[in-house]
N, C-alpha and C positions, 0 to 999 in steps of 0.2 A: 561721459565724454564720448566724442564721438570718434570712430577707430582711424579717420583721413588726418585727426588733429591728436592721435597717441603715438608718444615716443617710449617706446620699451627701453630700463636702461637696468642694468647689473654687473655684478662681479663674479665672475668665475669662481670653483671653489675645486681648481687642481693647479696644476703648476702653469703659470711661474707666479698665480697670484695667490700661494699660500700662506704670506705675507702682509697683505692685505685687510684693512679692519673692517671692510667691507663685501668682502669674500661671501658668499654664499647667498646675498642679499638681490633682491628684486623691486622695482616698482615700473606704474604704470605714471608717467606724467605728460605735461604740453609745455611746449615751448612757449614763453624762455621756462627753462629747468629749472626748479626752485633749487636752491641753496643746498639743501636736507639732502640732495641725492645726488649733486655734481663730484661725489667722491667713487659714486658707480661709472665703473671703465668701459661699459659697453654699452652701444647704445646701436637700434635701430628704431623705424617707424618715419614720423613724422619731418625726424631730420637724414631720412632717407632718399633720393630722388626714384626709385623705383617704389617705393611705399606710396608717394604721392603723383605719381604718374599711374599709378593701379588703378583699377578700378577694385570694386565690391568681392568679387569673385576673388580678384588678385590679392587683395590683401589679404581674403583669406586664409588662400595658400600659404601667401610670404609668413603670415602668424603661425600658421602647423607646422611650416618650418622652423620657426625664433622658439614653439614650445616644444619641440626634437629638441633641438641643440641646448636649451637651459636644463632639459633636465638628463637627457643622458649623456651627454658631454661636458659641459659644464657643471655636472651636480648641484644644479639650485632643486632644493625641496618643492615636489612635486605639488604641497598644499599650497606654498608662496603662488607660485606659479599660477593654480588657478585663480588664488584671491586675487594679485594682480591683474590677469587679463580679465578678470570678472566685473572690473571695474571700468571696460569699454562697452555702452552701449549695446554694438550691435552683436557682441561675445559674452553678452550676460550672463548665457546658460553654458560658455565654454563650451561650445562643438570641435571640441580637437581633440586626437585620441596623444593618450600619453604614452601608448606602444613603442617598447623600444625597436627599432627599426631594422629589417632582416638585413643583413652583411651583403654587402654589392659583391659579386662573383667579380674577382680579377681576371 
């Protein structure tokens, strides 16, 4: 698939969705969402309008930012993570570091 036509979507796995039967869950799909994954509460990419106004470069960034936030703030397992975006095209080899990210100076 190709990365202008992927919608990133998952569930958190800290509060308030630990509750959730789908909590810590990840996939990579296109719109319309199939069935199998509309119970995943977060969603960017494709049904984003900065995703689809990006260009190449842009999306790239927008995605090392969507793989910061799944895994160190939302605790999705670092493996999910890559098998999912490994399944867009132009992110096949995953060029994203999964470095957790230095603390911004207040």
């Amino acid at each position: 698939m190709k990365a202008i036509d992927a919608m990133l979507v998952w569930t958190p796995d800290r509060a308030p969705f630990e509750r959730a039967r789908s909590k810590g869950k990840v996939a990579v799909v296109t719109i319309p969402e199939p069935p199998a994954t509309r119970e995943l509460m977060c969603s960017v990419g494709a049904c984003s309008l900065d995703w689809t106004e990006a260009n190449d470069a842009g999306r790239k960034e927008l995605m090392q930012g969507y793989v910061t936030e799944m895994i160190h703030h939302d605790n999705i397992p670092e493996a999910a993570v890559r098998q999912e975006i490994s399944k867009i095209d132009e992110y096949s080899n995953f060029p994203f570091s999964t470095a957790k990210p230095e603390p911004e100076d207040e």
